[in-house]
TIDO-716150 format. One line per 4 residues: number of its first residue (from 1); their letters; for each residue x, y negated, z negated of N, C-alpha, C, O. Coordinates in nm, 4 decimals. Atoms other than C-alpha are relative to their C-alpha. Example, Ala and Ser with C-alpha at 12.3 -4.5 7.8 and 13.67 -1.06 7.14 Angstrom:
1) AS) 0.0890 0.1190 0.0000 1.2300 0.4500 -0.7800 0.0900 -0.1200 0.0000 0.1936 -0.1181 -0.0665 ~ -0.0820 0.1190 0.0060 1.3670 0.1060 -0.7140 -0.0770 -0.1090 -0.0730 -0.0261 -0.2198 -0.0899
***
This chain:
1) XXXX) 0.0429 -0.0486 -0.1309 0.8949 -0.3720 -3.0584 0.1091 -0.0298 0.1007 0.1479 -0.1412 0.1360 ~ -0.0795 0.0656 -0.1346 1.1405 -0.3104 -2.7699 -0.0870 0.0232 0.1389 -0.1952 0.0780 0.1604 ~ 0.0762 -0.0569 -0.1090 1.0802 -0.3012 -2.4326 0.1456 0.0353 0.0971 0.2640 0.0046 0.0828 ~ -0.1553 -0.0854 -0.0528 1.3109 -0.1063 -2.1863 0.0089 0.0136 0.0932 -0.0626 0.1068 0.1302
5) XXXX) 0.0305 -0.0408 -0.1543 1.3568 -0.1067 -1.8443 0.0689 0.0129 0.0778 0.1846 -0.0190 0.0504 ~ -0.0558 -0.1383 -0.0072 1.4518 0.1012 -1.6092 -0.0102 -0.0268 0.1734 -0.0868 -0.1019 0.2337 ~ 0.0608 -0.0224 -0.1551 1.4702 0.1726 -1.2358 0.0812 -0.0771 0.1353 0.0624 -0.0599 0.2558 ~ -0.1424 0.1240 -0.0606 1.7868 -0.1159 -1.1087 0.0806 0.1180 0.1115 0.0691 0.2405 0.1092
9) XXXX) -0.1112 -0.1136 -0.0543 2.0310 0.0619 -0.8834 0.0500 -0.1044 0.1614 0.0022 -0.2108 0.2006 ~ -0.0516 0.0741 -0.1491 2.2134 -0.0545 -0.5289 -0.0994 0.0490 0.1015 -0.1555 0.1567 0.0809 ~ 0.1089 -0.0921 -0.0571 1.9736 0.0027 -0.2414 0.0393 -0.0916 0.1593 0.0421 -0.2146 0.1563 ~ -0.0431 0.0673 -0.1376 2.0771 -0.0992 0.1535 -0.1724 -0.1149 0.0183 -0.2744 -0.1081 -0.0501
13) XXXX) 0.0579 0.1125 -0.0522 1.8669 -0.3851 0.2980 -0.1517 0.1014 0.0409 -0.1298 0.2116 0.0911 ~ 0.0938 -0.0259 -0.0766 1.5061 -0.2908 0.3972 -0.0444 0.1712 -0.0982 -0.1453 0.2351 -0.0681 ~ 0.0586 -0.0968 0.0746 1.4846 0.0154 0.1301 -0.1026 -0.0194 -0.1044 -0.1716 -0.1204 -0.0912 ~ 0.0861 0.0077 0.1098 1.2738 0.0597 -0.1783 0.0347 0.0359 -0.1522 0.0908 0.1430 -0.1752
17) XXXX) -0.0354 -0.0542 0.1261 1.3138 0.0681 -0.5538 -0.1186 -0.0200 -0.0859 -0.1995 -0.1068 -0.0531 ~ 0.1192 0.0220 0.1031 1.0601 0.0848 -0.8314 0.0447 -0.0198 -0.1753 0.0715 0.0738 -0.2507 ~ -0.0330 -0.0026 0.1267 1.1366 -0.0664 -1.1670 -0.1481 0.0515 -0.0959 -0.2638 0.0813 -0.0660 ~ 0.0801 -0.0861 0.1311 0.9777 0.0626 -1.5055 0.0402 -0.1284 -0.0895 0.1341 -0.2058 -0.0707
21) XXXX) -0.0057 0.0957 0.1191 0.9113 -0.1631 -1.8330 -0.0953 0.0384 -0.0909 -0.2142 0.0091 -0.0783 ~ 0.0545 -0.0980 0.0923 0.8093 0.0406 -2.1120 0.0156 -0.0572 -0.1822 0.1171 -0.0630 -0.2517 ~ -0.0423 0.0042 0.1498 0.7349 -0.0534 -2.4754 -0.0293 0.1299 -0.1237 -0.1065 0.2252 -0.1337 ~ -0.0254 -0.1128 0.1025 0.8406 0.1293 -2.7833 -0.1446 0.0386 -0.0232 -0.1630 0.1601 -0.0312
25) XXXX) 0.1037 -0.0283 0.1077 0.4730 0.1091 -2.9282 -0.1115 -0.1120 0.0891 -0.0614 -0.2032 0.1549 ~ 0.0672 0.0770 -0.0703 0.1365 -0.0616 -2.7747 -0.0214 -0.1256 -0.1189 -0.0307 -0.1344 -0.2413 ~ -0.0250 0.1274 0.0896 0.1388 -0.3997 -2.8693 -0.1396 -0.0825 0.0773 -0.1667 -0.0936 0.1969 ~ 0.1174 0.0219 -0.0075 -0.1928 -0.5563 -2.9116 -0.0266 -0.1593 0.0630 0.0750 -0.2254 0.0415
29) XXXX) -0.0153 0.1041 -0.0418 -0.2979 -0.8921 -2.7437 0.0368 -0.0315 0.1047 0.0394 -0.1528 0.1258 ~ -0.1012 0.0657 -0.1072 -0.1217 -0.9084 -2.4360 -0.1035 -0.0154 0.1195 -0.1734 0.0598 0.1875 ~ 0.0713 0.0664 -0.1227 -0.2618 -1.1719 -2.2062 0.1253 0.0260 0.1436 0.0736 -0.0031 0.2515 ~ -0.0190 0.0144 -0.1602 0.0060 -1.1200 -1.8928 0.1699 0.0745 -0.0398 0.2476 0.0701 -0.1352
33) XXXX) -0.1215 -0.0951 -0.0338 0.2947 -0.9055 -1.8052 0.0606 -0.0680 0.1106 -0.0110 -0.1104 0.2012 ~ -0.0653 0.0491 -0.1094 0.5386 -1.0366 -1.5830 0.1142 0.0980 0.0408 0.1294 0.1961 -0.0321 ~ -0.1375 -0.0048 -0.0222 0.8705 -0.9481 -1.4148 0.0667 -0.1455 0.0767 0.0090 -0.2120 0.1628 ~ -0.0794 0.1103 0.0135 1.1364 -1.2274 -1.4024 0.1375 0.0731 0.0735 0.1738 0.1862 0.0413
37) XXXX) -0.1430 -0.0538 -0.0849 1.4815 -1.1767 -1.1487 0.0852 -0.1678 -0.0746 0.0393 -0.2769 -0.1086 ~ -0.0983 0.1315 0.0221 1.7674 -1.4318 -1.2437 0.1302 0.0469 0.1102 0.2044 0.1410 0.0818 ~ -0.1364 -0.0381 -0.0592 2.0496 -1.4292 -0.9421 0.1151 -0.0932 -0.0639 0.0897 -0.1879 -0.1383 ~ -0.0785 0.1106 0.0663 2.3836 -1.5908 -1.0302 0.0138 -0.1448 0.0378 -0.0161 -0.1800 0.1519
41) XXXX) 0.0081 0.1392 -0.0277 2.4327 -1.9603 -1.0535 -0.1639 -0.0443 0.0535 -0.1979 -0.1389 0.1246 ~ 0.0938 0.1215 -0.0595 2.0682 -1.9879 -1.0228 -0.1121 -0.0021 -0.1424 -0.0645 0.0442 -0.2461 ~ 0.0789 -0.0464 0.1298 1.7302 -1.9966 -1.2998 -0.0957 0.1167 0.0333 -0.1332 0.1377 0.1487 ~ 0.0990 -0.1017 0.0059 1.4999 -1.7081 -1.3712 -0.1012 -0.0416 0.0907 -0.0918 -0.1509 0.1466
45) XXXX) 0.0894 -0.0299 -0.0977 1.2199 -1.6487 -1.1639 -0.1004 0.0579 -0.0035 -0.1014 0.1742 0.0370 ~ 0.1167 -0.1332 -0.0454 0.8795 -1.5203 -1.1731 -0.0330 0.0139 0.1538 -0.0551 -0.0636 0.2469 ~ 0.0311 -0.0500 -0.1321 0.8240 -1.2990 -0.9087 -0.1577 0.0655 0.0094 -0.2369 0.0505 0.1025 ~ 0.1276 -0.0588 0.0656 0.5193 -1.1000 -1.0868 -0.0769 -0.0089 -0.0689 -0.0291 -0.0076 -0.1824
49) XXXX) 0.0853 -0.0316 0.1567 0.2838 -1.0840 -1.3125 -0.1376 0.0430 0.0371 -0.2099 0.0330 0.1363 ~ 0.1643 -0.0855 -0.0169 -0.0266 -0.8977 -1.3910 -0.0721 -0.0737 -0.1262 -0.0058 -0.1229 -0.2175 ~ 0.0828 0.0965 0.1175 -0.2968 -1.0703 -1.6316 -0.0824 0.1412 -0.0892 -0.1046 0.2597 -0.0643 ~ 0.1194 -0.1027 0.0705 -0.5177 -0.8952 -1.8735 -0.1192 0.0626 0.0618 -0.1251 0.1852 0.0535
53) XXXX) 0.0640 -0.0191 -0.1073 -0.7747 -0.8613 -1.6579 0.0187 0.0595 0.1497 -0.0683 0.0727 0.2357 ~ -0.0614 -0.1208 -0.1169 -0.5570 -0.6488 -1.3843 0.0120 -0.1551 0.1244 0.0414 -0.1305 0.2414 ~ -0.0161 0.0733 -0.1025 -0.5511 -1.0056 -1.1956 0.1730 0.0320 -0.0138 0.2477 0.0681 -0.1047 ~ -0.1252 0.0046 -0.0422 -0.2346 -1.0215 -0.9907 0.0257 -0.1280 0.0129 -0.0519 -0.2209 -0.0094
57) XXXX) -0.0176 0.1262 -0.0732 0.0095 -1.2853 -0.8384 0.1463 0.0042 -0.0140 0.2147 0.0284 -0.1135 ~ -0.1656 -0.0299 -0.0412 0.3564 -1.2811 -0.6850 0.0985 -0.1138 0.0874 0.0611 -0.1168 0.2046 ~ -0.0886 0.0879 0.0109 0.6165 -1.5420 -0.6253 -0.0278 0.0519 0.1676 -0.0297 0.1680 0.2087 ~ 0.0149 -0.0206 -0.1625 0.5476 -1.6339 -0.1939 0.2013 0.1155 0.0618 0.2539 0.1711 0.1583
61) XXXX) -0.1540 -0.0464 -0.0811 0.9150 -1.4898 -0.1259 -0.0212 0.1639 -0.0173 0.0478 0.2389 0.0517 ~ -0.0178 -0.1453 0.0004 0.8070 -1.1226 -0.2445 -0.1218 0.0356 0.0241 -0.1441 0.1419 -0.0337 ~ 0.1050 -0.0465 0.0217 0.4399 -1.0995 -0.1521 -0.0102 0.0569 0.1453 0.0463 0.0293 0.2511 ~ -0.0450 -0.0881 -0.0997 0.3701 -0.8546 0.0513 0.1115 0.1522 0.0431 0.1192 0.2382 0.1308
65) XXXX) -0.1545 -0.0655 -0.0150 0.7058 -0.6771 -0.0155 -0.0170 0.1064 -0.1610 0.0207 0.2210 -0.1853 ~ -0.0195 -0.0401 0.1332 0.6306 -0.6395 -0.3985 -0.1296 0.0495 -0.0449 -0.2256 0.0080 0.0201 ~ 0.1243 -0.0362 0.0257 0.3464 -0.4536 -0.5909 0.0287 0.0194 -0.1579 0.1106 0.1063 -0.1880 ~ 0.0277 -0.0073 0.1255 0.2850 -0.5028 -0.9789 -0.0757 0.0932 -0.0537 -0.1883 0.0784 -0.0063
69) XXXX) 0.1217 -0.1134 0.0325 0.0897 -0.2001 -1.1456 0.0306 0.0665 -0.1676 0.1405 0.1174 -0.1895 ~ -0.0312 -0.0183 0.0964 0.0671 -0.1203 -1.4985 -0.0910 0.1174 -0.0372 -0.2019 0.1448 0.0088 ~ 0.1364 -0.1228 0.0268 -0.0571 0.2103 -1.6969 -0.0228 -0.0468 -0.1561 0.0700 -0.0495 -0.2369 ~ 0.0622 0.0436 0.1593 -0.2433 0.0926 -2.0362 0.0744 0.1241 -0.1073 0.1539 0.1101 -0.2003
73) XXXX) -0.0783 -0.0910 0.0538 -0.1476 0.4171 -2.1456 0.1076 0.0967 -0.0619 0.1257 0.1876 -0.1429 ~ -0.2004 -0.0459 -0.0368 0.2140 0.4853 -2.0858 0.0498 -0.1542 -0.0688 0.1705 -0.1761 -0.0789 ~ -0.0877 0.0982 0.0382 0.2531 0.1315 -2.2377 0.0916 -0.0625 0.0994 0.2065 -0.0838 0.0606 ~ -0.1203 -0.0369 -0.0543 0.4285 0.0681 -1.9445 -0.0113 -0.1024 0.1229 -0.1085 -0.0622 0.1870
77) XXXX) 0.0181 0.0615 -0.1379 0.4446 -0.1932 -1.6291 0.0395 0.0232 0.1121 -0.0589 0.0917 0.1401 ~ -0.0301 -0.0417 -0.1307 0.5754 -0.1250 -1.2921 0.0158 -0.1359 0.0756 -0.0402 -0.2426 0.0504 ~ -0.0637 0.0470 -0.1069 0.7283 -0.2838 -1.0289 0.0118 0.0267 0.1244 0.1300 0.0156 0.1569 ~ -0.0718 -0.0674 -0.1337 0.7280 -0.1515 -0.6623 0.0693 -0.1297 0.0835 0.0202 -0.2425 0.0799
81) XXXX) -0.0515 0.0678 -0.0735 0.9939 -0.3083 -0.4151 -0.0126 0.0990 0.1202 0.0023 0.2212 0.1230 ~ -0.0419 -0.0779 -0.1096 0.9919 -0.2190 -0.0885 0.0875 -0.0942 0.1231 0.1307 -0.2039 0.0876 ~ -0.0675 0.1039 -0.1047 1.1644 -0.3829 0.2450 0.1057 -0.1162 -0.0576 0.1178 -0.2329 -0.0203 ~ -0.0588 0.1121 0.0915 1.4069 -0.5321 -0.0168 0.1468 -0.0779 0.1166 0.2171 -0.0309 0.2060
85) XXXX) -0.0556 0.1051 -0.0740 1.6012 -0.8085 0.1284 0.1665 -0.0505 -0.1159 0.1707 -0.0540 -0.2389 ~ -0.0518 0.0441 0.0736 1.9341 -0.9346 0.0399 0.0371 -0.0980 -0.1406 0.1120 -0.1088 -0.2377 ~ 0.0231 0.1599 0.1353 1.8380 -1.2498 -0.1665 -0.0946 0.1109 -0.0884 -0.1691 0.0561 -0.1696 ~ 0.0933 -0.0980 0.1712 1.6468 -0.9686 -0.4237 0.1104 0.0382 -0.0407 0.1014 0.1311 -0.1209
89) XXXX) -0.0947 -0.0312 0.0958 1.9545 -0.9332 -0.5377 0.0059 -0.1258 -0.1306 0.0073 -0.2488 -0.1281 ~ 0.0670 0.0987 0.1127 1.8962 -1.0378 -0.9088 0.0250 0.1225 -0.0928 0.0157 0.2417 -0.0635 ~ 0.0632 -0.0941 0.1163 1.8955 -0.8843 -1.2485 -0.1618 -0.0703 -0.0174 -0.1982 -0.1838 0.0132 ~ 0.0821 -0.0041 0.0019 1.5746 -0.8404 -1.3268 -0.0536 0.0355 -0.1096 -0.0228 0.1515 -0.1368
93) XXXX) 0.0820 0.0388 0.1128 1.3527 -0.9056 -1.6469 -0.1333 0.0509 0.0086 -0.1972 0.0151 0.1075 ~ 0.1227 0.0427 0.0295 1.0255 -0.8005 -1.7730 -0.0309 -0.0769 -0.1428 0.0279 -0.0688 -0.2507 ~ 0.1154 0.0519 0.1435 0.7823 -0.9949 -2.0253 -0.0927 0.0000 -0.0078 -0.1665 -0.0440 0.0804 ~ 0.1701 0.0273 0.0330 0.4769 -0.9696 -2.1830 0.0048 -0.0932 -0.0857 0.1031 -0.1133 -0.1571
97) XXXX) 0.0241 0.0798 0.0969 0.3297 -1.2240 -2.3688 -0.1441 0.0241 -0.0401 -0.2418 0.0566 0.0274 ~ 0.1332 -0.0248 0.0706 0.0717 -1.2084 -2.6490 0.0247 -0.1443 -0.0681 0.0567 -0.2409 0.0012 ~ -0.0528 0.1310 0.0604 0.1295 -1.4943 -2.9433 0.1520 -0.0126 0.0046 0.2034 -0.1117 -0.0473 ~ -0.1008 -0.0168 -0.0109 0.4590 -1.3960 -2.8687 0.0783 0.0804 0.1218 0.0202 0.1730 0.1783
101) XXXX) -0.0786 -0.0063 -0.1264 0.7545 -1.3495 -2.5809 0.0725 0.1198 -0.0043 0.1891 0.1079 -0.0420 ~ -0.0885 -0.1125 -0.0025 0.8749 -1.0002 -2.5526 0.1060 0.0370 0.1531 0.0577 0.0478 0.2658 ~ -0.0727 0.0061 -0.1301 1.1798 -0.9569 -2.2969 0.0350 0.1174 -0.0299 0.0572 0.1611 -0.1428 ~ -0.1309 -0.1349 -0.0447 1.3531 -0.6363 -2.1569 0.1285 -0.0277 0.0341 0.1611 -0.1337 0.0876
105) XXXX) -0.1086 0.0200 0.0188 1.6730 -0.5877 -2.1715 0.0883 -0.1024 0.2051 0.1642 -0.1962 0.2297 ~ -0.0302 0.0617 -0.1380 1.7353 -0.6795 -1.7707 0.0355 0.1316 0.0698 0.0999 0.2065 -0.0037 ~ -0.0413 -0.0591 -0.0818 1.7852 -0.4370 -1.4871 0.0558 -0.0658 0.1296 -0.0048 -0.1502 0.1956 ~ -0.0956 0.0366 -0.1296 2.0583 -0.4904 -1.2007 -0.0756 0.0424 0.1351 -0.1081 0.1610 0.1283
109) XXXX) 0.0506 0.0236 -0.1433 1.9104 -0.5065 -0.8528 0.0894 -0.0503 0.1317 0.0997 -0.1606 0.1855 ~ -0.1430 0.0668 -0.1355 2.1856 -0.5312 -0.5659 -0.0655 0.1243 0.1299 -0.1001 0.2410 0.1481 ~ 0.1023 -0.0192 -0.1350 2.0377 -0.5366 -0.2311 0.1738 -0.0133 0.1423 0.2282 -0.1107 0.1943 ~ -0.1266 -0.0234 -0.0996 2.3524 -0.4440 0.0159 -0.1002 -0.0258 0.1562 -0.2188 -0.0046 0.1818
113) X) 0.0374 0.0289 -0.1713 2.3548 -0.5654 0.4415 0.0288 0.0868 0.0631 0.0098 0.0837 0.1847
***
């Protein structure tokens, strides 16, 4: 099972981007979906995550700013950014976890002043 994601790009201060995190095949079990940013010189980061149960919950520095939304269907998680701020500059990670840790490959996120 991969997962693939999608949606990174340069974006001026105060715009919007929407990542994508899509797996090959539905993968059964999964208690919580996240997205994870890592900037340089620092550690990963949850910013997101969605639970099995459609509960939310978002790292205080993006709430408000950020919106988690997944389609059961499409296999697929979501990301909205909006009002993105310089410090969201980060590659950016999703994972789900079931008995096991599935990561995406990372999408680039550069937030220009």
């Amino acid at each position: 099972v991969q997962l693939q994601a999608s949606g990174g790009g340069l974006v001026q201060a105060g715009g919007s981007l929407r990542l994508s995190c899509a797996s090959s095949r539905r993968i059964p079990g999964i208690r919580h979906m996240g997205w994870y940013r890592q900037a340089p010189g620092k550690q990963r980061e949850l910013v997101a995550g969605i639970y099995a149960n459609g509960a939310t919950s978002y790292a205080d520095s993006v709430k408000g700013r950020f919106t988690i939304s997944r389609d059961i269907a499409k296999n697929t998680v979501y990301l909205q950014m909006n009002d993105l701020k310089v410090e969201d500059t980060a590659v950016y990670f999703c994972n789900w976890k079931s008995g096991y840790d599935y990561w995406g490959q990372g999408t680039q996120v550069t937030v220009s002043s």
